[in-house]
SEZA-566406 format. One record per residue (C-alpha): residue in one letter; x, y, z. Coordinates in nm, 4 decimals. Each point is the difference from the previous one (the first is absolute). Layout:
residues N
   kolgu          u          v          w
       A          X          Y          Z
...
This chain:
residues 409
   kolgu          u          v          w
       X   -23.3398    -5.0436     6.2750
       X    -0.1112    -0.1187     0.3630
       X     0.2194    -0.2773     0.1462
       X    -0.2514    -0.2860    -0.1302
       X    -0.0391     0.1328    -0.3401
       X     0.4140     0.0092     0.0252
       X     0.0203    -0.3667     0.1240
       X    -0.2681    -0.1106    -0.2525
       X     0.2060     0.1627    -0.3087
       X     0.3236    -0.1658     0.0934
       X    -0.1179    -0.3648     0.0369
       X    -0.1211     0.0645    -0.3101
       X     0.3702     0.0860    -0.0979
       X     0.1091    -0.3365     0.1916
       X    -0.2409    -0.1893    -0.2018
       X     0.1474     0.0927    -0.2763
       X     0.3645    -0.1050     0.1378
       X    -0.1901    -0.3053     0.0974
       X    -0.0951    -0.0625    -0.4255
       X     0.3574     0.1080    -0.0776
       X     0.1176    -0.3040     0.2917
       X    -0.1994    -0.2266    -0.1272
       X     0.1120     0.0296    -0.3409
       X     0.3458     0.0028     0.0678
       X    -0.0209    -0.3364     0.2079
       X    -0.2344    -0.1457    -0.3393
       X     0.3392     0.0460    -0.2049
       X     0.2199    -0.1002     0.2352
       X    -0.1629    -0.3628     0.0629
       X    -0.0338    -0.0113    -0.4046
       X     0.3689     0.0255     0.0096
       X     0.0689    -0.2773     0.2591
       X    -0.2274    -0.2163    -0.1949
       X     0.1945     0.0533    -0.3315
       X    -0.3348     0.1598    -0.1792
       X    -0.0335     0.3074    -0.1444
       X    -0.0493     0.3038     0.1228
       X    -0.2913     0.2264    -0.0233
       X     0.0624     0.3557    -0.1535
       X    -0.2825     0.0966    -0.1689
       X    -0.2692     0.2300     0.0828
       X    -0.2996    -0.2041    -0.1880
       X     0.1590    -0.3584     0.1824
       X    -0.0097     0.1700     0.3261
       X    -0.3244     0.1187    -0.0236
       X    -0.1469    -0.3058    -0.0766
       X     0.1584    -0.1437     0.2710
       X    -0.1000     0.2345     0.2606
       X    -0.3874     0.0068    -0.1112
       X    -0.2445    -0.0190     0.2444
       X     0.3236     0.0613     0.2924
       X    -0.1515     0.2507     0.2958
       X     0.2565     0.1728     0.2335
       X    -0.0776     0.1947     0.2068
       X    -0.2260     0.3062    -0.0787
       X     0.1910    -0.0048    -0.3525
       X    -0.2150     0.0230    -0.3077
       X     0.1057    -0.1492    -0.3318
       X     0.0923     0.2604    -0.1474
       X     0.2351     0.0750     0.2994
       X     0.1596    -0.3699     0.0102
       X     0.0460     0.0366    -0.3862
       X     0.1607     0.3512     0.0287
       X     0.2590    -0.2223     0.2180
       X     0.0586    -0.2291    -0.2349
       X     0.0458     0.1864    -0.2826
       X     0.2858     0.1752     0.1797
       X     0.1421    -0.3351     0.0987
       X    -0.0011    -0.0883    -0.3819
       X     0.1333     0.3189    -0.1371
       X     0.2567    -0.0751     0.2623
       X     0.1013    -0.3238    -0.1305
       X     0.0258     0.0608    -0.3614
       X     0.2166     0.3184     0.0440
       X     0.2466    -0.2581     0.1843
       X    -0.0752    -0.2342    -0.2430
       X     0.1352     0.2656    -0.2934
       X     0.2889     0.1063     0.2295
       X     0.1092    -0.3720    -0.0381
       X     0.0157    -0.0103    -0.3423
       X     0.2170     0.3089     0.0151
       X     0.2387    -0.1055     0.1902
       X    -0.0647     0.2356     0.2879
       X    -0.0335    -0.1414     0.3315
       X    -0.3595    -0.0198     0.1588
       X    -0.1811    -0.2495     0.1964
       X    -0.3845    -0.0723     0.0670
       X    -0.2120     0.1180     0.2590
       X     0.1116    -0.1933     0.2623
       X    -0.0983     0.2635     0.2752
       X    -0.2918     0.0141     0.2111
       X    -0.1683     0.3458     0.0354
       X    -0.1729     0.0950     0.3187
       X    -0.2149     0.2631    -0.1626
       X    -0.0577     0.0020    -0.4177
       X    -0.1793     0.2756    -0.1941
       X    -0.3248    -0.1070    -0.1243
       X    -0.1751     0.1671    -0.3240
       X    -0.3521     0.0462    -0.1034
       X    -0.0611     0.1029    -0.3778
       X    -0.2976     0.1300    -0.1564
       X    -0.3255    -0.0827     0.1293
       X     0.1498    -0.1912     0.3465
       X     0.0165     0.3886     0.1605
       X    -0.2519     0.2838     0.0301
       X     0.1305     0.3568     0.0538
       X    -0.2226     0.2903     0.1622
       X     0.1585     0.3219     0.1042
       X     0.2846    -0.0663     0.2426
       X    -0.0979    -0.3627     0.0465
       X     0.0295    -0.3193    -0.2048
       X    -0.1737    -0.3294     0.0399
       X     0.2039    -0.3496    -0.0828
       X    -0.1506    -0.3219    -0.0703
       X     0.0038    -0.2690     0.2681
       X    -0.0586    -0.3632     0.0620
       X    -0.3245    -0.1219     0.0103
       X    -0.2466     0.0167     0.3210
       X     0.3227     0.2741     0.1035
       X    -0.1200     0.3510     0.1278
       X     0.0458     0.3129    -0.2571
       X     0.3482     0.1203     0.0046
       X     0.0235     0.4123    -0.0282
       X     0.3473     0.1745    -0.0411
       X     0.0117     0.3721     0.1021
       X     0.2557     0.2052    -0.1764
       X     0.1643     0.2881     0.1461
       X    -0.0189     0.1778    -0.2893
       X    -0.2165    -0.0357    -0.3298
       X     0.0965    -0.2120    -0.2833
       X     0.1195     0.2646    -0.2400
       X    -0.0744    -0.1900    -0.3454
       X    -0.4017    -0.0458    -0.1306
       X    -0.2260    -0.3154     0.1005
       X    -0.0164    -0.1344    -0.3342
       X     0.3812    -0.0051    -0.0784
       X     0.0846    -0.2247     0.3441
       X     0.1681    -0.3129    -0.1017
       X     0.0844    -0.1455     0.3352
       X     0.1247     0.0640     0.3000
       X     0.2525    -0.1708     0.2312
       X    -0.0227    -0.0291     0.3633
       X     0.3430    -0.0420     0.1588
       X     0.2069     0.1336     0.3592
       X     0.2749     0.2524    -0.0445
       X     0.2317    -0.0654     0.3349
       X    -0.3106    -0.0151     0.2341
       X    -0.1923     0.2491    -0.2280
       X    -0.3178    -0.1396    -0.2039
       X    -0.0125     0.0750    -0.3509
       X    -0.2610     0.0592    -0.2909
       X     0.2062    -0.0176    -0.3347
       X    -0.2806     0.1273    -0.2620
       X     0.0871    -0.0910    -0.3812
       X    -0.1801     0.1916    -0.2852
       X    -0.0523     0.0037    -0.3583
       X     0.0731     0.4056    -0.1406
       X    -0.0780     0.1078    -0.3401
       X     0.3308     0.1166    -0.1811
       X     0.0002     0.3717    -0.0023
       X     0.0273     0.1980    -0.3082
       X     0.2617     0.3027    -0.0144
       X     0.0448    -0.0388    -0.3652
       X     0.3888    -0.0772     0.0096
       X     0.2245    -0.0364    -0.2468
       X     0.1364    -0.3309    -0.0273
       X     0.2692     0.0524    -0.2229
       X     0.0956     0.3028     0.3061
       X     0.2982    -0.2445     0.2216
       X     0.1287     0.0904     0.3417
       X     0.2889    -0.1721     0.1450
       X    -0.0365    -0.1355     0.3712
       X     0.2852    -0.0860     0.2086
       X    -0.0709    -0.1468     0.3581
       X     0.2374     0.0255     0.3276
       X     0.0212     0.0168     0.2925
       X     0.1096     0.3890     0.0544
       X    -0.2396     0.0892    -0.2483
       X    -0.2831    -0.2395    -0.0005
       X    -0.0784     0.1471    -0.3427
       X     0.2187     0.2334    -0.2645
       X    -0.1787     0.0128    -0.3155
       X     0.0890     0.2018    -0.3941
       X    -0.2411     0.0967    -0.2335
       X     0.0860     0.2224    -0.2870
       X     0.0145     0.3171     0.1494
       X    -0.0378    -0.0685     0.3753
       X     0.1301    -0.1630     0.2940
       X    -0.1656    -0.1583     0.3210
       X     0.2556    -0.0809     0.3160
       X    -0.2082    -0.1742     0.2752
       X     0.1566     0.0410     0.3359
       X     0.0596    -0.3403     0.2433
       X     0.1373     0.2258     0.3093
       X    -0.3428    -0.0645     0.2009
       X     0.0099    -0.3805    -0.0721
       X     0.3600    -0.0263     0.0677
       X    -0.0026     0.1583     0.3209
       X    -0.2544    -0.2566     0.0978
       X     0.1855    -0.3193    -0.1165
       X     0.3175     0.1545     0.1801
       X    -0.2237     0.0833     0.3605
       X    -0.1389    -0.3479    -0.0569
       X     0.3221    -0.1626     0.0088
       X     0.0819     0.2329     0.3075
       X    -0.2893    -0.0793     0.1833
       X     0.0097    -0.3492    -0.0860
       X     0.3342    -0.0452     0.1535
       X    -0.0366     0.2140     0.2945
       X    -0.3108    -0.2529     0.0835
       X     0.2218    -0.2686    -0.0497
       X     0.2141     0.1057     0.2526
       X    -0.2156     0.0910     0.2350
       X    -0.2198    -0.3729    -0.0118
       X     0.3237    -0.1701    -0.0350
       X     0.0609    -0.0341     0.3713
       X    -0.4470    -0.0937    -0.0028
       X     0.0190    -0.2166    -0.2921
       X    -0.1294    -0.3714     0.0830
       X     0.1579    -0.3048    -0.0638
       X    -0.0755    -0.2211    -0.3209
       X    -0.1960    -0.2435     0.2682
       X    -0.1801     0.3396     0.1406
       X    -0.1552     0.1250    -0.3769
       X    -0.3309    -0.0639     0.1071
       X    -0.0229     0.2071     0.2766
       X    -0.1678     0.2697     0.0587
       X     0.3267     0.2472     0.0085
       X     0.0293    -0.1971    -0.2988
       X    -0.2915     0.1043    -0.1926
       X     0.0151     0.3140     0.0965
       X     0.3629     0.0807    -0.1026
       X    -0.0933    -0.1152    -0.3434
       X    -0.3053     0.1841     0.0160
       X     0.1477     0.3314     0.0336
       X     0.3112    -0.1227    -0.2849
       X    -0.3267    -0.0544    -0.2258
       X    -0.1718     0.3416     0.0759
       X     0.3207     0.2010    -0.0505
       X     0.0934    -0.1789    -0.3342
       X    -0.3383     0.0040    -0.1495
       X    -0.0530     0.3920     0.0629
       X     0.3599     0.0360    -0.1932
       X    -0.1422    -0.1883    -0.2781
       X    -0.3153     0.2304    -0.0490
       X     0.1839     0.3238     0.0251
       X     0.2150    -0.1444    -0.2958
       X    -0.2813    -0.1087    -0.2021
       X    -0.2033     0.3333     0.0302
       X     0.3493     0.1629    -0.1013
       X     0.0318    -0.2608    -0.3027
       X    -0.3631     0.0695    -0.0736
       X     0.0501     0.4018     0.0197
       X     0.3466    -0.0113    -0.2346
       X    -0.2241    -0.2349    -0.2710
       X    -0.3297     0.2437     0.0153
       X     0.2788     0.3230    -0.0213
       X     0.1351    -0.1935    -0.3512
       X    -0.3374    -0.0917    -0.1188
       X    -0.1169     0.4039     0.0054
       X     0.3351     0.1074    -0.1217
       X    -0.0540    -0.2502    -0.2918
       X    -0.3570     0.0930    -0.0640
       X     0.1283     0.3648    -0.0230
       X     0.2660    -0.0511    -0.2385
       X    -0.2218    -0.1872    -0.1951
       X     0.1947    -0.2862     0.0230
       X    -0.1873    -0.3301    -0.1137
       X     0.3273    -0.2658     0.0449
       X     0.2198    -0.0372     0.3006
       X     0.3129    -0.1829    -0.0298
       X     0.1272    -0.1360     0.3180
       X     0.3281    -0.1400     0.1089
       X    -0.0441    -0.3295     0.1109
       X     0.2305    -0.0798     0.3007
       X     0.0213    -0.3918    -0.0227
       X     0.2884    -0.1383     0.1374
       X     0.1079     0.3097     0.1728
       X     0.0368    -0.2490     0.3249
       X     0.1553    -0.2968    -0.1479
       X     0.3796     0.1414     0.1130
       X     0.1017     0.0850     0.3080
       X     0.0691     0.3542     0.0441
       X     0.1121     0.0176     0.3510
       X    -0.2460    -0.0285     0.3212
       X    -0.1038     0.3677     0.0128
       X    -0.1046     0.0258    -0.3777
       X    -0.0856    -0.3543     0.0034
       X    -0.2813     0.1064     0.2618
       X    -0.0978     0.2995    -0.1624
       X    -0.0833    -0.1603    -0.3265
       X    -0.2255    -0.2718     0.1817
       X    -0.2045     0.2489     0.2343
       X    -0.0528     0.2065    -0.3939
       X    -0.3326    -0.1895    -0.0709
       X     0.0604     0.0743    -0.3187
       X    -0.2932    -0.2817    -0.1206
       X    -0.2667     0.2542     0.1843
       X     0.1507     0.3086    -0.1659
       X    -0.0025    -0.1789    -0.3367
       X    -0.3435    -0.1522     0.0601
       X    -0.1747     0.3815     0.1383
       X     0.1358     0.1583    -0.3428
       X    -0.1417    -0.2537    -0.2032
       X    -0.3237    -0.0097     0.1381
       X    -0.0466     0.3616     0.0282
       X     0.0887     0.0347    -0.3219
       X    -0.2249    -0.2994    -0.1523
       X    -0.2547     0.1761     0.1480
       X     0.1171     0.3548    -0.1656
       X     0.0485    -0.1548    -0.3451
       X     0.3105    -0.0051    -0.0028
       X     0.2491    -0.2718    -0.1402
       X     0.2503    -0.0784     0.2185
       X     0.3471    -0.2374    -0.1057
       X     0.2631    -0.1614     0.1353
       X     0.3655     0.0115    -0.1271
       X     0.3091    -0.0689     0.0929
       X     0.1722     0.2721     0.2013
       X     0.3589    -0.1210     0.0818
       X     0.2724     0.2488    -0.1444
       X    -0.2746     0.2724    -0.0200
       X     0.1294     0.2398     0.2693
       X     0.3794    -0.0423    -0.0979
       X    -0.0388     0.0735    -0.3545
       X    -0.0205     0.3306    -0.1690
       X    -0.2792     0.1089    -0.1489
       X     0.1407     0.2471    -0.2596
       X     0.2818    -0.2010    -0.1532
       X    -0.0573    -0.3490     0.0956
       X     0.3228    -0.1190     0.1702
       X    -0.0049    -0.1672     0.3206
       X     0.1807     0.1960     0.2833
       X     0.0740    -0.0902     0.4064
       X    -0.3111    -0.0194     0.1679
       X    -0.0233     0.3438     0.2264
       X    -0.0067    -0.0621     0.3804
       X    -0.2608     0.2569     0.0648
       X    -0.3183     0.1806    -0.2158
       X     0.2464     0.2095    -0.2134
       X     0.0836    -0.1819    -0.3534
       X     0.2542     0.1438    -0.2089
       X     0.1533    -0.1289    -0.3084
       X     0.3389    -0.0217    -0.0715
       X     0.0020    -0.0035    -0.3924
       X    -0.2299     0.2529    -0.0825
       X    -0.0699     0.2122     0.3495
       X    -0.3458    -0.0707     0.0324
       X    -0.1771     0.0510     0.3262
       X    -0.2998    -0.0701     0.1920
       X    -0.1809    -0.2061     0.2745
       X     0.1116    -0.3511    -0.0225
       X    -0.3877    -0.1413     0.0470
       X    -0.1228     0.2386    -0.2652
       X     0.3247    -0.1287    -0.2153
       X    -0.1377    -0.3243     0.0563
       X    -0.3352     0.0422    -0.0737
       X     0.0971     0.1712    -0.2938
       X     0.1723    -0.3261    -0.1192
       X    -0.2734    -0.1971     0.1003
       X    -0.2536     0.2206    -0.2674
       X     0.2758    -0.0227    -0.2360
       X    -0.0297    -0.3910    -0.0143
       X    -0.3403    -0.0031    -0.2031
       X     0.0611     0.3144    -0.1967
       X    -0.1047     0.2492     0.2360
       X     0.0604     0.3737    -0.1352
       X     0.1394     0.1753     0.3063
       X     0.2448     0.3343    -0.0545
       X     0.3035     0.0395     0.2042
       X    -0.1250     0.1830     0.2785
       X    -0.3020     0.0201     0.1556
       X    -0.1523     0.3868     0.0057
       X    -0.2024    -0.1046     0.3297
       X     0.1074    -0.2209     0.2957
       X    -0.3277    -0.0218     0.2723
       X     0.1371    -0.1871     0.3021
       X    -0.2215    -0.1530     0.2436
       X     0.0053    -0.1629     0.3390
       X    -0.2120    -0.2563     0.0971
       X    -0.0714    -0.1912     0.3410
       X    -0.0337     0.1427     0.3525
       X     0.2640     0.1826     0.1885
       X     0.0737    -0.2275     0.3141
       X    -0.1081     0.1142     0.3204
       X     0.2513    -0.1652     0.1772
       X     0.3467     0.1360     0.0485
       X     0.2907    -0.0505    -0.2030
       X     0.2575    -0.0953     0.2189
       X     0.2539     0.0694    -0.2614
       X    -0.0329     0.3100    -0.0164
       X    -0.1260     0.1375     0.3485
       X     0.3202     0.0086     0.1959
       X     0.0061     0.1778     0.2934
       X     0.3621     0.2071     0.1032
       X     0.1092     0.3170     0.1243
       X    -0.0056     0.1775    -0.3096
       X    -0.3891    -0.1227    -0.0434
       X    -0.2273     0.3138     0.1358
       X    -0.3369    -0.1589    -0.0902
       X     0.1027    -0.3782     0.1254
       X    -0.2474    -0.2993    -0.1484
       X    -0.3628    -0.0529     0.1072
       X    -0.0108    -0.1934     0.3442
       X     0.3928     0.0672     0.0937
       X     0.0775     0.2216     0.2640
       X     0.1984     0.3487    -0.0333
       X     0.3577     0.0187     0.0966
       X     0.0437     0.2112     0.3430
């Protein structure tokens, strides 16, 4: 975009922070007077009829607010079950806003969103095409990614039709060394995390090394609107959102490496261990970390819509005690420290994900023999570019020393 069509798009973004404001403050007065509260979409949009801000169509200002009651009522349910949540209470500098069908046009590598009356035509170029047909477009979402403006396009896909078997079951058992270790009745599939571990670990490197180094630079709480300031968290913002999307596109890789594994077996049911509650004990501060940077929710929600869109049934179940019991003979034994699972009782051995997922099948019938005749292992995610400074140590004994370090003379 040029610089005005850049500056134009974002106060458009600020508008929308400007609805979310406004209907924040509406609540909050509501509560001082002792009334009720206004959570619902239809209440809100009668009260906002006929509002103008900004260059903000309606459909814009009501994308805003239907976020703002979605947000409420999933606090509201939280409540009830005894989980701790609180309302929106936080004002939003820039908001997504969302047009649905027939409040956008799309041609070629450009789409058209509605505006406010009397405003001037607003046309988005894409950098790349939108990959899905004009007539299954459902709505799109504009919305800034650390600095970065972006187009999220939602479509409508017909369910494909690979004549599965539905009565076919595959176990699925998610982690974090293996994103994905799945059992069928005669094979095995072993997904490989190495690419998206290595990033989470260089992530943590870097962002401590950039820690260090702004430490000494770092403003004071009165300075956190200065312009070494902004631009501090600017950079913080960048780095962590490009981590994010390398984990997704792994996350999205591992689920589309399932779904054609599935589709070859024939598969038309995939159980899937459900890790609820897998954070609700504390497990000392490295694991405790490494379980909450899993993003196991976008793993979980990449497989399911994949394989919706496959026709493919997918389950949850309860996993716990799946990987620490033995598949042959049914006794529990001490969970194994590393991949290898062997049973004490009756000698059975195997991969301790595949052991699992073979207990997960085994939970709604699932016909699996002992040992799978084919294991396919996969990686998935992009080999870092940047060096691993675990493992690039430069000594005497070192003839080819790391990129960037200098030889011993």
């Amino acid at each position: 975009m040029t610089s005005a069509q850049r500056r134009r798009v974002f106060g458009l973004l600020r508008a929308g922070g400007d609805v979310w404001a406004a209907l924040i403050e509406v609540n909050q007065a509501r509560f001082r007077g002792h009334a009720k509260p206004i959570f619902g979409y239809q209440a809100w949009c009668r009260e906002i009829a006929g509002v103008e801000v900004g260059e903000l169509s309606a459909a814009a200002i009501r994308s805003v607010v239907r976020r703002y009651s979605s947000a409420c009522f999933e606090v509201a349910r939280r409540k009830r079950d005894g989980q701790r949540a609180r309302y929106p209470r936080r004002k939003r500098a820039l908001v997504p806003l969302r047009w649905h069908t027939g409040t956008f046009t799309v041609e070629d590598r450009r789409v058209r969103v509605s505006m406010a009356q009397g405003s001037a035509p607003c046309w988005l170029r894409l950098s790349r095409p939108v990959p899905y047909p004009s007539g299954s477009l459902r709505s799109v979402t504009l919305l800034a990614d650390a600095g970065r403006l972006v187009l999220d396009v939602t479509a409508g896909l017909e369910v494909e039709d690979h004549d599965l078997d539905p009565t076919r079951i595959a176990g699925v058992d998610l982690g974090i060394i293996h994103p994905i270790a799945a059992r069928s009745a005669e094979q095995a599939l072993l997904v490989s995390g190495r690419a998206i571990r290595a990033e989470d670990r260089l992530h943590l490197a870097d962002t401590k090394a950039r820690h260090r180094r702004m430490a000494p630079k770092q403003p004071s709480r009165g300075q956190q609107g200065s312009r070494r300031w902004r631009q501090l968290r600017t950079t913080q913002r960048r780095a962590e959102s490009a981590h994010q999307r390398r984990v997704r596109q792994a996350h999205h890789e591992a689920a589309r490496t399932l779904v054609a594994w599935a589709i070859r077996q024939q598969v038309g049911t995939l159980l899937v261990g459900d890790p609820k509650g897998i954070t609700n004990r504390d497990a000392g501060v490295v694991h405790n970390r490494r379980l909450r940077t899993w993003r196991r929710t976008h793993l979980m929600g990449a497989i399911t819509d994949k394989a919706h869109h496959a026709g493919i049934t997918v389950a949850r179940v309860d996993e716990r005690g799946t990987s620490s019991t033995c598949p042959r003979c049914g006794l529990r034994v001490p969970k194994p420290s590393g991949r290898n699972f062997s049973c004490p009782h009756c000698g059975h051995a195997g991969h301790r994900d595949l052991v699992a997922a073979h207990n997960i099948a085994a939970k709604r019938g699932g016909t699996i023999t002992t040992r799978p005749r084919v294991v396919e292992h996969r990686r998935v995610g992009t080999p870092t570019q940047r060096r691993d400074r675990r493992r690039h140590h430069m000594d005497q004994r070192r003839s080819c020393p790391a990129p960037g370090r200098p030889r011993h003379q």
